[in-house]
Structure formats: structure tokens, C-alpha cells
MARNU-588798 format. One record per atom (N, C-alpha, C): x, y, z; residue in one letter; residue number from 1. Coordinates in Angstrom, 1 decimal. Atoms other than C-alpha are relative to their C-alpha. Last residue first. Example, Ala and Ser with C-alpha at 12.3 -4.5 7.8 and 13.67 -1.06 7.14 Angstrom:
REM MARNU-588798
<r x="-0.9" y="-1.1" z="0.0" r="s" k="2"/>
<r x="13.7" y="-1.1" z="7.1" r="s" k="2"/>
<r x="-0.8" y="1.1" z="0.8" r="s" k="2"/>
<r x="0.9" y="-1.2" z="0.0" r="a" k="1"/>
<r x="12.3" y="-4.5" z="7.8" r="a" k="1"/>
<r x="0.9" y="1.2" z="0.0" r="a" k="1"/>
***
This chain:
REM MARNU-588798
<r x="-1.7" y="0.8" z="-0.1" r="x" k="82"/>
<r x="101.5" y="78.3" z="101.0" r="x" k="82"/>
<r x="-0.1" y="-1.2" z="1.2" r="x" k="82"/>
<r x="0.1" y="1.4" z="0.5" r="x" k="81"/>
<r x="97.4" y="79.1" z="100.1" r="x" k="81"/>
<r x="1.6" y="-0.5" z="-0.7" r="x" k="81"/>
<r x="1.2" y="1.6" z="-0.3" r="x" k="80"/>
<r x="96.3" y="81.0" z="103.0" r="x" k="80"/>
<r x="0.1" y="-0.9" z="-0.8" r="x" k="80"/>
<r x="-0.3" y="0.9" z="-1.2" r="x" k="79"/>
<r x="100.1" y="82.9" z="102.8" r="x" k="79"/>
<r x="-1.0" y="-0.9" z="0.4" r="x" k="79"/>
<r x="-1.1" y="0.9" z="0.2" r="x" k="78"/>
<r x="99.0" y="84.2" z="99.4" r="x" k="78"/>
<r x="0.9" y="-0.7" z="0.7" r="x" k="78"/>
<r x="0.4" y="1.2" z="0.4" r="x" k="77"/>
<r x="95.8" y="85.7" z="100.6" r="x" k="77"/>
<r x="0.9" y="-1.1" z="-1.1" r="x" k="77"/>
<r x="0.8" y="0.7" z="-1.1" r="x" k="76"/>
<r x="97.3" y="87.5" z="102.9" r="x" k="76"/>
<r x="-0.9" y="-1.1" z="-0.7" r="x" k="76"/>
<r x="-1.1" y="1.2" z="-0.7" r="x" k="75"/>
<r x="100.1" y="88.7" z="100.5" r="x" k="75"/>
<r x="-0.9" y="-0.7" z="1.1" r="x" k="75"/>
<r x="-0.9" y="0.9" z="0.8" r="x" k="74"/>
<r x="97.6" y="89.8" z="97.8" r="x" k="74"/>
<r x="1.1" y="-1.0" z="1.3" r="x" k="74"/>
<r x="0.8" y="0.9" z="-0.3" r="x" k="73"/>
<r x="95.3" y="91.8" z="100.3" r="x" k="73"/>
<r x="0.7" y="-1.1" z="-1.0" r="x" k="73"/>
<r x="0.3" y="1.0" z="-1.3" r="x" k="72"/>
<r x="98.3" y="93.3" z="101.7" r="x" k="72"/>
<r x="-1.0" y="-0.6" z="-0.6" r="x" k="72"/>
<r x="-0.8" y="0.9" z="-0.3" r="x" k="71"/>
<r x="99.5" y="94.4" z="98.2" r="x" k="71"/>
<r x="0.1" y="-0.5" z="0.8" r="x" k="71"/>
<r x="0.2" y="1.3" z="0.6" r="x" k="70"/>
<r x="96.0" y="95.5" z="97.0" r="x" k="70"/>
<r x="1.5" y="-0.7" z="0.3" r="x" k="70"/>
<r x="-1.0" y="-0.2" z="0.4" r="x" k="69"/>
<r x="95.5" y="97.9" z="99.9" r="x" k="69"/>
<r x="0.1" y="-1.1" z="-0.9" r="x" k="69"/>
<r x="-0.1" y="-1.1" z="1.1" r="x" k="68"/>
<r x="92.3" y="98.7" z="100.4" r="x" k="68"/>
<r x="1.2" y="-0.2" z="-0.8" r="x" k="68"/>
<r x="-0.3" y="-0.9" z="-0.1" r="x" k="67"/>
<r x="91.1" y="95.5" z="102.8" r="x" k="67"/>
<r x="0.0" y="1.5" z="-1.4" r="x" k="67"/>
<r x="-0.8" y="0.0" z="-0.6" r="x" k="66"/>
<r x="90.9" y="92.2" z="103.4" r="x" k="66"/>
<r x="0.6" y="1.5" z="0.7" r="x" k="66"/>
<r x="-0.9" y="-0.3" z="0.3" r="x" k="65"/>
<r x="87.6" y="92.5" z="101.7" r="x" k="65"/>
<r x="0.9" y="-0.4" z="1.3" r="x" k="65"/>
<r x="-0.7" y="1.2" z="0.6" r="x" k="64"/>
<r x="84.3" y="91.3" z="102.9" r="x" k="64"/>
<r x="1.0" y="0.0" z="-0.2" r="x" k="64"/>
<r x="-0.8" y="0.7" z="-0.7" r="x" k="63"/>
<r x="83.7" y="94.3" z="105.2" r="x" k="63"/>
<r x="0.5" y="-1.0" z="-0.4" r="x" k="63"/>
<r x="0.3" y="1.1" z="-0.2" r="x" k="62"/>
<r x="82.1" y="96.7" z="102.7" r="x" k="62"/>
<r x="1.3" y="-0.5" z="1.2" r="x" k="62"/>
<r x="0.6" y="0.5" z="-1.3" r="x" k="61"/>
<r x="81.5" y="100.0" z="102.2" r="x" k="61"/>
<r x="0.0" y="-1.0" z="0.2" r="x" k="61"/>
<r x="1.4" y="0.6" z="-0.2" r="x" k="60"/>
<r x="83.4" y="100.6" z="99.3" r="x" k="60"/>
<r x="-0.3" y="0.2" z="1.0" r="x" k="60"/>
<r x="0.1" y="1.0" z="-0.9" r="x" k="59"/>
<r x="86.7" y="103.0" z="98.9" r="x" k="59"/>
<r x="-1.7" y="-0.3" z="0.5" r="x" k="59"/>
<r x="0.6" y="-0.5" z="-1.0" r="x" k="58"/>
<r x="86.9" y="105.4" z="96.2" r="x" k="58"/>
<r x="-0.2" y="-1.7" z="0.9" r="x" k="58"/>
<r x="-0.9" y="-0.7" z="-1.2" r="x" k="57"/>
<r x="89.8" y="104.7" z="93.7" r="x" k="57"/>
<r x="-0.8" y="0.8" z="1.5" r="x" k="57"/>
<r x="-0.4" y="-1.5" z="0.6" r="x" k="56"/>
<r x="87.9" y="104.0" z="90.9" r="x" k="56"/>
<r x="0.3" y="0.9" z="1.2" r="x" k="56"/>
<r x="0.6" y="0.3" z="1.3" r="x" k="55"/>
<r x="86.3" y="100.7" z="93.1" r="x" k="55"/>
<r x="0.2" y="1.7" z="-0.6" r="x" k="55"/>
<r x="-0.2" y="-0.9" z="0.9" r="x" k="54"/>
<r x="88.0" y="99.4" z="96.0" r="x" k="54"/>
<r x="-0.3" y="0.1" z="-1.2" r="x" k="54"/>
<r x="0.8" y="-1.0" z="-0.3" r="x" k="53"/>
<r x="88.1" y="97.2" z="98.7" r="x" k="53"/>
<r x="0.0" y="1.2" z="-0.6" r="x" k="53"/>
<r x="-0.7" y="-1.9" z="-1.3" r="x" k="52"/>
<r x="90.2" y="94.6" z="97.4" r="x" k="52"/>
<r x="-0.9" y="1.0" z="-0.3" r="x" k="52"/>
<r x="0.8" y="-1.0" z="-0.4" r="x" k="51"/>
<r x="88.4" y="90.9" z="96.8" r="x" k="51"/>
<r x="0.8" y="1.4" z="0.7" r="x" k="51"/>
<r x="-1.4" y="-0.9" z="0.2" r="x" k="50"/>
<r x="91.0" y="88.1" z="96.5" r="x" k="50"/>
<r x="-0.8" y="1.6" z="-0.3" r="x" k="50"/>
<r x="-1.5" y="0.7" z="-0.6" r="x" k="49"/>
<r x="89.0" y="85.4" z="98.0" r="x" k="49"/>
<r x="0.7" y="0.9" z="-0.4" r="x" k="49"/>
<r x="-1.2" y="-0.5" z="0.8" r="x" k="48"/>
<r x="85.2" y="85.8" z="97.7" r="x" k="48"/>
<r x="1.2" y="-0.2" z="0.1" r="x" k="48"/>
<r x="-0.8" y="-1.3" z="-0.8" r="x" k="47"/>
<r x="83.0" y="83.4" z="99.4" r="x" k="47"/>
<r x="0.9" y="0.4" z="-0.8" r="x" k="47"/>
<r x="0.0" y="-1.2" z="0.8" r="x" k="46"/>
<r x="81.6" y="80.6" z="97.3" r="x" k="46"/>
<r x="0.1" y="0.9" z="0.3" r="x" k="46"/>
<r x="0.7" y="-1.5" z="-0.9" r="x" k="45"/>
<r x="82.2" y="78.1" z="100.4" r="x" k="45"/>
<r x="0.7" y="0.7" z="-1.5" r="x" k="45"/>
<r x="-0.5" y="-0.6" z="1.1" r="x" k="44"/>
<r x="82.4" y="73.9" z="99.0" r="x" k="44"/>
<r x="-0.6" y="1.8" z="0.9" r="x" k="44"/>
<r x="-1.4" y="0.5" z="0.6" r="x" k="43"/>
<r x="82.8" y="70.9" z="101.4" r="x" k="43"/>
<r x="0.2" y="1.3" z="-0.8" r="x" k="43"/>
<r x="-0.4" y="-1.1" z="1.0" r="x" k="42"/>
<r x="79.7" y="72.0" z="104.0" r="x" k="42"/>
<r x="1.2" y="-0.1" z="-0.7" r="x" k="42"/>
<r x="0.5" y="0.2" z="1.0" r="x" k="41"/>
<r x="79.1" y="69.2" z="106.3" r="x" k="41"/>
<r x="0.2" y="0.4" z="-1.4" r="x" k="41"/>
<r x="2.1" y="-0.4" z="0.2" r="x" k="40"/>
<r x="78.6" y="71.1" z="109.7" r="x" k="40"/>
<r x="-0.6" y="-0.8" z="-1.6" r="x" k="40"/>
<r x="0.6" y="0.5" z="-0.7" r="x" k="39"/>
<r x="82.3" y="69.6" z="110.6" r="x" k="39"/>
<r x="-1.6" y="-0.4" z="-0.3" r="x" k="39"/>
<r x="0.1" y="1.5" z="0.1" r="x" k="38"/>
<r x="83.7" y="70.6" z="107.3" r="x" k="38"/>
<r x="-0.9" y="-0.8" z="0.8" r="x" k="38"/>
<r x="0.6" y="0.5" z="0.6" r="x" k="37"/>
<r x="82.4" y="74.0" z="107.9" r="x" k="37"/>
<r x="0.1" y="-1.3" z="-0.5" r="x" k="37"/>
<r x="1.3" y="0.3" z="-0.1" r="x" k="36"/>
<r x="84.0" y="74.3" z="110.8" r="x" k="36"/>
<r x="-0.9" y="-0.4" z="-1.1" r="x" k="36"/>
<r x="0.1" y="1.5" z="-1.0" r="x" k="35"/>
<r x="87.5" y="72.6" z="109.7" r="x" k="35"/>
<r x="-1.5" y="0.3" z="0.7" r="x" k="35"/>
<r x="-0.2" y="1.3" z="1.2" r="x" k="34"/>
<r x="87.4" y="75.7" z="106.9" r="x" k="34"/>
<r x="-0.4" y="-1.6" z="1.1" r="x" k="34"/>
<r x="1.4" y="0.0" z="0.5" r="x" k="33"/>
<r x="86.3" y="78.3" z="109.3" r="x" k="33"/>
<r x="0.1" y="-1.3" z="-1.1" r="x" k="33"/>
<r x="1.5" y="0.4" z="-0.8" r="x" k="32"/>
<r x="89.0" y="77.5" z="111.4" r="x" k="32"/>
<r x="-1.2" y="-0.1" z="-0.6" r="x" k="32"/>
<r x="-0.3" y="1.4" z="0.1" r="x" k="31"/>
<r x="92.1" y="77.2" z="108.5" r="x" k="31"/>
<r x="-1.7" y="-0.2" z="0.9" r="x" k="31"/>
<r x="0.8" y="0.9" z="1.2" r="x" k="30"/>
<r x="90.3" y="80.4" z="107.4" r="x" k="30"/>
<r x="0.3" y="-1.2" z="0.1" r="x" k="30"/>
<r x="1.3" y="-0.1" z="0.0" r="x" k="29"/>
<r x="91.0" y="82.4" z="110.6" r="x" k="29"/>
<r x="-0.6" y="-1.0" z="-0.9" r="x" k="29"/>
<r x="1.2" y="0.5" z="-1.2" r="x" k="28"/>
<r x="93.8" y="81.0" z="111.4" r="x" k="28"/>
<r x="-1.0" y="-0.5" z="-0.1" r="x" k="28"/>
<r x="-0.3" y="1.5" z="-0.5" r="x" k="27"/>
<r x="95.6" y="81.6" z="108.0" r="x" k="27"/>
<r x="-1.0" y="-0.3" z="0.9" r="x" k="27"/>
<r x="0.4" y="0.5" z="1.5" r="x" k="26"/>
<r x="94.6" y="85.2" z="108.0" r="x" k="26"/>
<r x="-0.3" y="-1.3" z="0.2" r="x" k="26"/>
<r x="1.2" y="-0.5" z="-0.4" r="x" k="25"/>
<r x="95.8" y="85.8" z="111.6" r="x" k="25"/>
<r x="-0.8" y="-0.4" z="-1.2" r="x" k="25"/>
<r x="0.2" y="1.1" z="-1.0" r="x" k="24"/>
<r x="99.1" y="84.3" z="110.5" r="x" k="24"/>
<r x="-1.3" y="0.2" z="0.6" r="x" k="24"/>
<r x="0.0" y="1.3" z="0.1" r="x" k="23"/>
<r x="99.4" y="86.7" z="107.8" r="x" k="23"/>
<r x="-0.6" y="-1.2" z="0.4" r="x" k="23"/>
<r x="-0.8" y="1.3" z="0.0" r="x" k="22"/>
<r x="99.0" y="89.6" z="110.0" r="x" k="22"/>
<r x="-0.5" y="-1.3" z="-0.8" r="x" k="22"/>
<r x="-0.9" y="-0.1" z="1.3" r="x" k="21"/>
<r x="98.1" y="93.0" z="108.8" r="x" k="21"/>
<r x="1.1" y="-1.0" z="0.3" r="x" k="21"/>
<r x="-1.5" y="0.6" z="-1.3" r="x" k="20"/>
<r x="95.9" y="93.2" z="112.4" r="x" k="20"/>
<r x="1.2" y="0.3" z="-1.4" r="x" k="20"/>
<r x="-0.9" y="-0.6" z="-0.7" r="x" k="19"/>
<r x="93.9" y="94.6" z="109.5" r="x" k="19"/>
<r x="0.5" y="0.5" z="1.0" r="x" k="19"/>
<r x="-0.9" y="-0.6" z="1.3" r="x" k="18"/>
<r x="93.1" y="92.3" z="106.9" r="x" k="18"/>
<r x="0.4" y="1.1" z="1.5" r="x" k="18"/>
<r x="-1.4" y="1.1" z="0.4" r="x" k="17"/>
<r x="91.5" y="90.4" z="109.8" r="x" k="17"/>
<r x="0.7" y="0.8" z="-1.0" r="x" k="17"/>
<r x="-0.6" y="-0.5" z="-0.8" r="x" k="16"/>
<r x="89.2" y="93.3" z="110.3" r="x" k="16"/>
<r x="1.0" y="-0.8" z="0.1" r="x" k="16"/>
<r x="-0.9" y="-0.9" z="0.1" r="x" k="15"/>
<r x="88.4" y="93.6" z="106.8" r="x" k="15"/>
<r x="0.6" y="0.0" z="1.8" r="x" k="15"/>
<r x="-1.6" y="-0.2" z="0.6" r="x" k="14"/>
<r x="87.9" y="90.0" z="106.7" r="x" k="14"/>
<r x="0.6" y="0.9" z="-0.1" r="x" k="14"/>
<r x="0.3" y="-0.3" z="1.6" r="x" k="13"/>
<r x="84.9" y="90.2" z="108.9" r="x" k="13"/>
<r x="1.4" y="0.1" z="-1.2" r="x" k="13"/>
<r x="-0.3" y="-1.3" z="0.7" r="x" k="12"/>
<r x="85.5" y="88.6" z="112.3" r="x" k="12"/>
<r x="0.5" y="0.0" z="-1.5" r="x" k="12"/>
<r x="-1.2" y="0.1" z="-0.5" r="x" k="11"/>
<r x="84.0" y="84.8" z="113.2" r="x" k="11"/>
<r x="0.1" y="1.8" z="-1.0" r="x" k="11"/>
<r x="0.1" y="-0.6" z="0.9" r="x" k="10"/>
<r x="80.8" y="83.6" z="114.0" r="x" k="10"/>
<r x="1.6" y="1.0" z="0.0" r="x" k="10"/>
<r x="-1.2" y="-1.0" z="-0.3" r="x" k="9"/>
<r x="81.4" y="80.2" z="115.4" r="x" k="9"/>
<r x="-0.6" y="1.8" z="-1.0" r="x" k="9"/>
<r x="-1.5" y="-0.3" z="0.5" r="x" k="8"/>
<r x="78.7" y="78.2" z="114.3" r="x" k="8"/>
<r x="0.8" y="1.2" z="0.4" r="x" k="8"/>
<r x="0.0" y="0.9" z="0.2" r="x" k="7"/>
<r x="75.1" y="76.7" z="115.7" r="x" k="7"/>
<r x="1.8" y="-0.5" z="-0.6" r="x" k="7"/>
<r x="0.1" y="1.2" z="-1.1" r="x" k="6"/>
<r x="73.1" y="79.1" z="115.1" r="x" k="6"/>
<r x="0.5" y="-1.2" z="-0.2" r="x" k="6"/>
<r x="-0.5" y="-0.6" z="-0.9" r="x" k="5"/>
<r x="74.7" y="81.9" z="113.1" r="x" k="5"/>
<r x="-0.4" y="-1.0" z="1.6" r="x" k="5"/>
<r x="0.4" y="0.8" z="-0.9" r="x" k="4"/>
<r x="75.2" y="80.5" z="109.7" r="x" k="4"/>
<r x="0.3" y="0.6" z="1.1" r="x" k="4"/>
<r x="1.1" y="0.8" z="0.3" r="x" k="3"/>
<r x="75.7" y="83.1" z="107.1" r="x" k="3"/>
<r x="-1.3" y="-1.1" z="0.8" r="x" k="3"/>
<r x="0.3" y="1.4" z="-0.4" r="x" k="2"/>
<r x="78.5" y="84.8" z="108.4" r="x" k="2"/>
<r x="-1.3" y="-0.8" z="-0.4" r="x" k="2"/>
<r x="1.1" y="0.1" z="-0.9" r="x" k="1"/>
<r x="79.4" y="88.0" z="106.4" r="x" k="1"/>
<r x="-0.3" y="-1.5" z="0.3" r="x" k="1"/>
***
């Protein structure tokens, strides 16, 4: 979820980035949000990072995740820090 809305990019929720099920879409997104938040100041984001959508095998309601699958959300967030 974006926090800041005046003033910054608001940018798609990780689950919908998680699923294009591209890598490179990943990357993007967080190289951008990283160079905005630099901009605005901001050096540190307590945002989750390896977060899979899933809790005793029933699926959350949430958009933070990448996703369900714990091997896409593993390799998407092991291409944002190659």
C-alpha cells in the first residue's frame, strides 16, 4: 500500500507485480520506488520483502505479497537483490 499519495508516483500492489511473473517487472518497480523515495528524502522503507500470501494453506486478502506461490515470490525477490 502507498503511503504517500501527494506528491509520489503511486505504483501497483506487489500482488499485481507478482503476477505479470516477471522478474524484470519486479526490479523496475522497486529500482523506481527506491530512486523516489530517495528523491522525497526517505533512506529507510519498513515494507515487507519476502511476504507469501498465505496462511495454513488458505489464501489472505491482501495485496502486499508477490503472491501464493512461494517459489515465484522467492525468485522475484532474488532477482531485486542480484
Amino acid at each position: 500500500m502507498t503511503r504517500i499519495r501527494k506528491g509520489a508516483t503511486v505504483f501497483p500492489s506487489a500482488l499485481a507485480i507478482g503476477s505479470t511473473m516477471d522478474a524484470d517487472n519486479a526490479y523496475l518497480a522497486g529500482y523506481m520506488m527506491g530512486s523516489e523515495m530517495k528523491a522525497l528524502g526517505i533512506y529507510h522503507d519498513f515494507a515487507p520483502v519476502m511476504d507469501c500470501n498465505f496462511e495454513d494453506d488458505k489464501p489472505l486478502r491482501t495485496n502486499r505479497s508477490y503472491g501464493t506461490d512461494v517459489e515465484l515470490v522467492s525468485m522475484l525477490h532474488d532477482h531485486l537483490h542480484n
